[in-house]
N, C-alpha and C positions, 0 to 999 in steps of 0.2 A: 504493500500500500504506500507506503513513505518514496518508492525508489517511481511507483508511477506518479504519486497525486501531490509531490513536495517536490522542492530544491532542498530543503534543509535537512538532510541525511545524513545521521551524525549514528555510532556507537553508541552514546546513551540514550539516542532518541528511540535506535532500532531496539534497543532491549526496556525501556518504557513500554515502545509498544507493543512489544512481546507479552506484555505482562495484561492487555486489555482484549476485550472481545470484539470481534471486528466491528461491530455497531459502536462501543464506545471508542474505538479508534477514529470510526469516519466522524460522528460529533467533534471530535479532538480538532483532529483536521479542516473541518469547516466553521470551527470558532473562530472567528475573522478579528484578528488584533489588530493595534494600532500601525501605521507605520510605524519603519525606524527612524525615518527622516522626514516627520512630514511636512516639514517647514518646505521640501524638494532641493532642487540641487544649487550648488552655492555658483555666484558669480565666476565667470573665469578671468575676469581683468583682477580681483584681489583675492580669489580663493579662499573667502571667508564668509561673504555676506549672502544666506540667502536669496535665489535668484526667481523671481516667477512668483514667488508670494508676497514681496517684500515693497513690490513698485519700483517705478522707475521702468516702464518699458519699453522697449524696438519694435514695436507690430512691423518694421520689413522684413525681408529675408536675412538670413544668416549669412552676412556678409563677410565673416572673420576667420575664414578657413576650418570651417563646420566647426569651431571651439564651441558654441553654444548649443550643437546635437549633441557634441560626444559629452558637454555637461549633463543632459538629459538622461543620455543612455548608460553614463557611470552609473547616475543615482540608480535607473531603473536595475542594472546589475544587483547594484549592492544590496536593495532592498529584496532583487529574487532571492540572494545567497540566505538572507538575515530570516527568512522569515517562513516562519514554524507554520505555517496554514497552506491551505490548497489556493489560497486567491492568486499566488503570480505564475501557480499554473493555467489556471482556469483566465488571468487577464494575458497569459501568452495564447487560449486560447482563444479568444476574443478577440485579438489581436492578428491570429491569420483566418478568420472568419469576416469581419467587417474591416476589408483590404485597403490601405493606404500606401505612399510612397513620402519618400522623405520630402519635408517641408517646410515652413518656416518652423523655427526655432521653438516658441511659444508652442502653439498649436500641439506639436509632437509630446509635450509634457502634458496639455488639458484630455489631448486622446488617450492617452496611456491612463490618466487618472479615471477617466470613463469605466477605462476596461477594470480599471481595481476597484471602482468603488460599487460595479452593477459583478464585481467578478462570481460570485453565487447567489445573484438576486436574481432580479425581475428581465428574461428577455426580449419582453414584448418592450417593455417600457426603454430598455437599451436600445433594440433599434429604433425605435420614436427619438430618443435624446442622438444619437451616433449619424441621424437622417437631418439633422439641423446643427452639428459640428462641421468647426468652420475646414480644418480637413479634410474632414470626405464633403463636402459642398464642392471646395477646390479639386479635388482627384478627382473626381468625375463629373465634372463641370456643372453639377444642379447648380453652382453660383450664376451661370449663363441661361438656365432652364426658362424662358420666359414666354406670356402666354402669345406674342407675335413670332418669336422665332424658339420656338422647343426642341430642348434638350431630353433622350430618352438613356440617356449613357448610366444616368443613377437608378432609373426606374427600372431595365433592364438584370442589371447588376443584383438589386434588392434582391426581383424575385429568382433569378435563374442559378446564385451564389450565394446569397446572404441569409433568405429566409426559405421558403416554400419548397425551391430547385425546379428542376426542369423533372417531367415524368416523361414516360414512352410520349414518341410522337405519332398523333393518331391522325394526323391531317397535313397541310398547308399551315404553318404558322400557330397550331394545337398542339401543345405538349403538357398534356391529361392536367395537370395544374394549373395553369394559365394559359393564356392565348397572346399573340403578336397584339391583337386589340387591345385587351389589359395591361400591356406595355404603353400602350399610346395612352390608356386611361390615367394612367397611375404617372406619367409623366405631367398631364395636366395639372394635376393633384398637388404635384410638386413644382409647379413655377411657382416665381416671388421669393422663392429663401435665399436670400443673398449673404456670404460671408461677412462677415462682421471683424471689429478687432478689439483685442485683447481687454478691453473696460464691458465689453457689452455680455454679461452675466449670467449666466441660466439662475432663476431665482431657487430654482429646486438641488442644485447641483453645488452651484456658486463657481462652475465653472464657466470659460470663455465659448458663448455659441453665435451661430447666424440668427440674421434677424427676418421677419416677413415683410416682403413690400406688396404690397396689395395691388401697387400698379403697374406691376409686370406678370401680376397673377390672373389667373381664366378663373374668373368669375362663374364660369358655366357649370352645368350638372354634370357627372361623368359614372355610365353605367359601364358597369362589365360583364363578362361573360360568365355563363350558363358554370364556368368553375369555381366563381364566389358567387352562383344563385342570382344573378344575374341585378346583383346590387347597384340600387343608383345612391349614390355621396351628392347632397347640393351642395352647388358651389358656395363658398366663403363669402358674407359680406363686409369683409372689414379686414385689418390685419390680424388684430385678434381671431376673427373665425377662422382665420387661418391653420392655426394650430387644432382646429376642434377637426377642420375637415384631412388633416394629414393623421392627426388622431384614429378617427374613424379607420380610415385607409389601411393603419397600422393594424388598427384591430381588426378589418374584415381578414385581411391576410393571416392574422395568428387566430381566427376563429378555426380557419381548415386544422382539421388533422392533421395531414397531410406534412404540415409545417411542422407541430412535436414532432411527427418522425422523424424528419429530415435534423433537429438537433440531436436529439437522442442518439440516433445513427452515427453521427460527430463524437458526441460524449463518448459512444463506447469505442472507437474506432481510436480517438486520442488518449484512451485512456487501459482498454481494454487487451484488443485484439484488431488487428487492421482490416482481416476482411472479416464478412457477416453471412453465414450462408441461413438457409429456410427455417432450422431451427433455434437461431438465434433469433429472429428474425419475428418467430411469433412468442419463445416462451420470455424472451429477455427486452424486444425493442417494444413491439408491439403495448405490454403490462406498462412500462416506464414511459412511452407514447401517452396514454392516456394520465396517467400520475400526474406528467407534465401540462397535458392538455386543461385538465381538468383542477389544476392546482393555480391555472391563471398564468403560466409560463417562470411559477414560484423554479428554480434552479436548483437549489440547496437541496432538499427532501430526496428531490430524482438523484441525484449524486452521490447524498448517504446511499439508499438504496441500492445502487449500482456496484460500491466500491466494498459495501459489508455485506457482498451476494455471493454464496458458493464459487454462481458461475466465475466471479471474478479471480477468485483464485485457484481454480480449474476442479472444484470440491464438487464437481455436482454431475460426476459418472464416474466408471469404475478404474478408468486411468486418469493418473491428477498430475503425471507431466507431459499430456499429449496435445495442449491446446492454448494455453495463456503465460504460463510464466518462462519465459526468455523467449518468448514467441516477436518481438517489437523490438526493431533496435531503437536505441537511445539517436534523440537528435543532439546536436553539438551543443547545445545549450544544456543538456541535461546530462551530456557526456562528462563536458566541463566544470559546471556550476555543481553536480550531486558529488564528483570527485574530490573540489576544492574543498567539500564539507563533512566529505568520510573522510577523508586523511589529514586533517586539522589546519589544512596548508593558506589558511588567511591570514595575510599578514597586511592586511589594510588599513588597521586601527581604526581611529574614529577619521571615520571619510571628510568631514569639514573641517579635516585641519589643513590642508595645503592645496594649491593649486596643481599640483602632480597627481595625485591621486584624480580629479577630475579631467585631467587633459592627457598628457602622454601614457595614464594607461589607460584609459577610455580608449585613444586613437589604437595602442597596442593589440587592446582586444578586440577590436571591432578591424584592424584591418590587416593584423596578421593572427589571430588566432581564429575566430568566429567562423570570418572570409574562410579561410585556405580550408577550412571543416567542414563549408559547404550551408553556411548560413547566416544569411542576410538579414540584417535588421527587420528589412521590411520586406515582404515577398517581391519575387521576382516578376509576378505577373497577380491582378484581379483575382484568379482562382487560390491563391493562399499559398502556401507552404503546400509541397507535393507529399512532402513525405509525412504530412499529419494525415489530409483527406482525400489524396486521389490515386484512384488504382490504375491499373493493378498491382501496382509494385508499392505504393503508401510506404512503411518505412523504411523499405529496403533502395529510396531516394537519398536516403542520407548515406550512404554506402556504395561509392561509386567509384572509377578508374581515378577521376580528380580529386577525393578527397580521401583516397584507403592510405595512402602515406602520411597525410599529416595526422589522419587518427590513430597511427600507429607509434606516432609521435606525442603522444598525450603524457607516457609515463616522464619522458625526458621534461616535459613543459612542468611538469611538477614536481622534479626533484629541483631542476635547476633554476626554477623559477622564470621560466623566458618562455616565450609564444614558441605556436612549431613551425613557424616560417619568419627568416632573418632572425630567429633569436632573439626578439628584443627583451627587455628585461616589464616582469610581470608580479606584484608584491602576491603571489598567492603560490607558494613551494612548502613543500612539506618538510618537515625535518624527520629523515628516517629513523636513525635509531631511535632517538628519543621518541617517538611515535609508537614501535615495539616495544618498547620497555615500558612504557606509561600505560598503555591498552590493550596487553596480553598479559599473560600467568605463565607460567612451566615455560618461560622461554627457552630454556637448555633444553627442553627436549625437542626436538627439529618436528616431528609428526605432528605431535601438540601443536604448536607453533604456528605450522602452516595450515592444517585444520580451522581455526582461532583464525587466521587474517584469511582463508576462502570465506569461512562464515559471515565474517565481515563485509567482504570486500564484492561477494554472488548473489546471485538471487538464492542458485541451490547448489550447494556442500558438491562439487564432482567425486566420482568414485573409481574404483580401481585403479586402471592404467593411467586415466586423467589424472586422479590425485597422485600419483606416483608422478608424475609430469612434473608437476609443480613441487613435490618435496625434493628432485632431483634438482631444481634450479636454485631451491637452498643449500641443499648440499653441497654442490659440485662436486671435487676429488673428493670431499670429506665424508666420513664416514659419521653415523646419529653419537658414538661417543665421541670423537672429535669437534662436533660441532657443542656438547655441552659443552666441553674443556672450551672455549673461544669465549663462549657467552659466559661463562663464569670469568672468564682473566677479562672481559669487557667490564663486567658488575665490580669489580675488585679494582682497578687499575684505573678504569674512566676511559683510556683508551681503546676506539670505536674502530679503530682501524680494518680490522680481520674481519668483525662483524658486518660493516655498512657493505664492503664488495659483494657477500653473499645476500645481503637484504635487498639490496638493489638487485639483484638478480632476477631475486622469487617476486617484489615489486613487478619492476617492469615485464616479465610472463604473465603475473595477474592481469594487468590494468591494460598490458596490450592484449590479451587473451578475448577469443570472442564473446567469451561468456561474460566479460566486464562491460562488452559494446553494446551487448543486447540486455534486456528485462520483461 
C-alpha cells in the first residue's frame, strides 16, 4: 500500500503499517495533513522570502531563465518527499489527467495547488474549478472561445480525455458517449471565460482563476444529444449566470455513469494493475462505479475501498503472486522520490534556507535526473502520461531503449549523491554503512542481513536461486564467517573500509534489480 498510494516510504512507516489492518491503513493514508510548506516556494532573487503568497507579483511570463518554474517544482518535490498521505499521489494524479504545459510562472503553482487541495475530494467540483483556471483557459485556448469566433479545443478535450472519454464509434461523429454535436454544444457553453491575472481570486479556493465576460458569450440555449437525454442548458443572462450555466454542463456530464467508470478505470489502472480485463471489470470497477456515482463524485471513500480490497493485494483467489504485486513498474518519480525515502538519503534540511536548494537543484533534477528517466514535468502531449493511462503497454512506457540506462543508474545517483546524467551534484545520497548498522540486527551474519535489506528494500522477500543472487553480491570471495569477522572489526574499530565495498555491492544489485523497478 505505502510503495503504491505514498512517496513517503520509510522503514518505520512500513513496519507501523505492518502492525494495522488494511482499512485502518487506507484511513491513515487519506488523513490529509497540512503542508510542509505552505507558505509555497521562497523567492529566487533572495532565497528567503516566500514567493506567491506573500505579494508583490509578475502576472508575465517567466522571463529569468525558468528560475521561477524550477522555484515551483523544488517546492512541489519537496512537499511529495515530506509527506505521509496519499494527496501528492493522487495530485500527480490529477495532474496527468487534466493536461497542461509549462506556463507562466504563477499559474503553475495555483494549478498544482488545485490538484492538492480537491486531491481526494470532490471530482465533479475539480473539473468545474480546473475549466475556469487560468492555465488550462490558456493551453487550450477557451481564453479565445468566443461566441462570434469558437473555440472547441477545450470542449473536445473535457469530454474525449478528461471526463466521460470516447466509447465505441457507432456512427459518423457518435462515439456511444457523446457526439461531434455535443462538442459544438459544450463549446458554446464555454465562451466568455477569459484568463485573468494573479489578484482575480476564486472566492471558494482563494486561488488565482479566469473571469466570465458575458460579451463574448452565446447567450443562446444549447441542446445535446440523445447521450445526455437530449438536455437543453439556457443560455446565461449575465456574467454571473455564467457560472450557473457551465455549472449545469459540468453536472449533466458527471450525471452519466459512464463518467464514474471512466475515473475508476484511472484509479485502478494508476494504482492497481495496468490492464483490466471482464472480471475486473464487473466485480471491482463496475461496484466502485457506482460508490462513486452515487456518492456525488465524493473520491476518498472509493479509494479506501479500492486500496483495503483483497483484490488489491492479489488476496482474492487461490494464487496471490499471479496478478498485482510487482505487476507495475515504478515511474521515475516514484522510482526516485520512494528511494530517497527508504534509504534515509535527504539531505535537504529545511528547504527555505538558501537559494540552492530552490535553483541549481531544482534545475538538476528536472533536467538531468527526471528528463534522462523519461519524465516530464508536464506530459508530452493532451492525453497525459502514457505510462499511467494508455495501453497497451501503460507502464511498461517508463521502461524503454532511452531511459533503461539511466535507471540503471539510480543506485550510483544515490550513493554518490549526483543525477545519472552529467553527474551533477544532488543533496539526496544515502550514507551506506551507517544506514546498515542503524536499520538492521544480526548484521554479522550475511543471510540475516541480506534477508533484512530484500524485506526492506521489495515488495516480496525473493527465494532460492534469487536470494542466493543477492547474498553472493555481499559476499563476494568471502565466505558467511569471514564476513562476520569484517563486520565485527567495523563495530570495534569505526573503520568502514572492508565493509562499504561489499554493501555497495548487495546495494547496487538490489536497487538496480528488477524487482526494485517494478511494485
Amino acid at each position: 500500500m505505502l510503495r503504491r498510494a505514498s512517496f513517503y516510504v520509510t522503514k518505520d512507516r512500513i513496519e507501523a503499517f505492518a502492525g494495522m489492518t488494511a482499512a485502518e491503513a487506507a484511513d491513515l493514508l487519506c488523513a490529509i495533513p497540512p503542508l510542509t510548506h505552505p507558505e509555497g516556494p521562497i523567492n529566487w532573487l533572495d532565497g528567503t522570502t516566500p514567493w506567491l503568497t506573500t505579494g508583490g507579483y509578475d502576472n508575465g511570463p517567466d522571463a529569468f531563465m525558468n528560475h521561477r518554474q524550477r522555484a515551483v517544482w523544488m517546492w512541489v518535490f519537496n512537499e511529495m518527499l515530506l509527506d505521509h498521505s496519499v494527496r501528492h499521489k493522487m495530485a500527480l494524479f490529477w495532474h496527468g489527467i487534466f493536461v497542461t504545459e509549462k506556463d507562466r510562472d504563477w499559474s503553475e503553482f495555483d494549478l498544482f495547488r488545485l490538484f492538492q487541495l480537491y486531491a481526494t475530494g470532490n471530482v465533479r467540483e475539480l473539473a468545474y474549478k480546473v475549466t475556469q483556471d487560468n492555465k488550462m483557459l490558456r493551453y487550450l485556448n477557451n481564453n479565445t472561445n468566443q461566441k462570434n469566433s469558437p473555440n472547441e479545443n477545450y470542449a473536445r478535450e473535457f469530454l474525449e480525455l478528461f471526463t466521460i472519454l470516447k466509447g465505441p464509434v457507432r456512427g459518423t461523429g457518435d462515439y456511444t458517449n457523446y457526439t461531434e454535436e455535443d462538442i459544438v454544444q459544450a463549446a458554446r457553453v464555454l465562451t466568455g471565460f477569459k484568463d485573468e491575472g494573479f489578484e482575480s481570486k476564486d472566492p471558494e479556493t482563494g486561488l488565482a482563476t479566469g473571469q466570465p465576460r458575458y460579451n463574448w458569450h452565446d447567450p443562446g440555449n444549447k441542446t445535446f444529444s440523445s447521450a445526455f437525454g437530449n438536455r437543453t442548458i439556457y443560455g446565461a443572462t449575465d456574467e454571473s449566470d455564467m457560472h450557473r450555466e457551465l455549472q449545469e454542463f459540468v453536472d449533466m456530464v458527471f450525471e452519466q455513469k459512464e463518467t464514474a467508470r471512466a475515473f475508476v478505470r484511472r484509479l485502478y489502472q494508476f494504482f492497481v494493475k495496468d490492464s483490466i480485463d471482464e472480471e475486473v471489470e464487473q466485480d471491482i470497477i463496475e461496484p466502485l462505479s457506482t460508490q462513486l456515482h452515487d456518492a456525488d463524485y465524493e473520491v476518498s471513500n472509493v479509494l479506501k475501498v479500492l486500496l483495503s480490497s483483497q483484490h488489491f493485494y492479489d488476496e482474492d483467489d487461490s494464487d496471490s503472486k499471479d496478478n498485482i504485486v510487482g505487476g507495475k513498474i515504478k515511474s521515475p518519480l516514484e522510482l526516485f522520490l520512494q528511494a530517497v525515502n527508504l534509504f534515509a538519503a535527504n539531505q535537504v534540511g529545511v528547504l527555505n534556507e538558501n537559494y540552492e536548494h530552490y535553483d541549481s537543484t531544482a534545475r538538476h533534477l528536472l533536467v538531468d535526473q527526471f528528463d534522462p528517466l523519461g519524465f516530464s514535468v508536464y506530459p508530452l502531449s493532451v492525453e497525459g502520461y502514457p505510462g499511467f493511462f494508455k495501453g497497451p503497454n501503460y507502464s511498461k512506457f517508463w521502461f524503454d531503449q532511452s531511459t533503461i540506462a539511466y535507471r540503471f543508474r539510480l543506485p550510483f545517483s544515490l550513493l554518490e549523491g549526483q543525477t545519472v546524467r552529467n553527474n551533477r551534484s544532488l543533496p539526496y545520497q544515502i550514507d551506506l554503512v551507517p544506514f546498515f548498522r542503524d536499520n538492521f540486527t544480526n548484521q554479522e551474519y550475511a543471510e540475516e542481513l541480506v534477508r533484512q535489506f530484500l524485506e526492506l528494500s521489495l515488495s516480496e522477500l525473493p527465494q532460492g536461486d534469487r536470494f542466493d543472487y543477492f547474498l553472493q553480491k555481499l559476499l563476494g570471495d568471502l565466505s558467511p564467517i569471514n564476513w562476520m569477522f569484517e563486520w565485527q572489526g567495523y563495530i570495534q574499530s569505526g573503520n568502514d573500509e572492508s565493509v562499504a565495498v561489499a554493501l555497495r555491492d548487495l546495494f547496487e544489485a538490489v536497487v538496480g534489480a528488477p524487482e526494485f523497478q517494478t511494485f
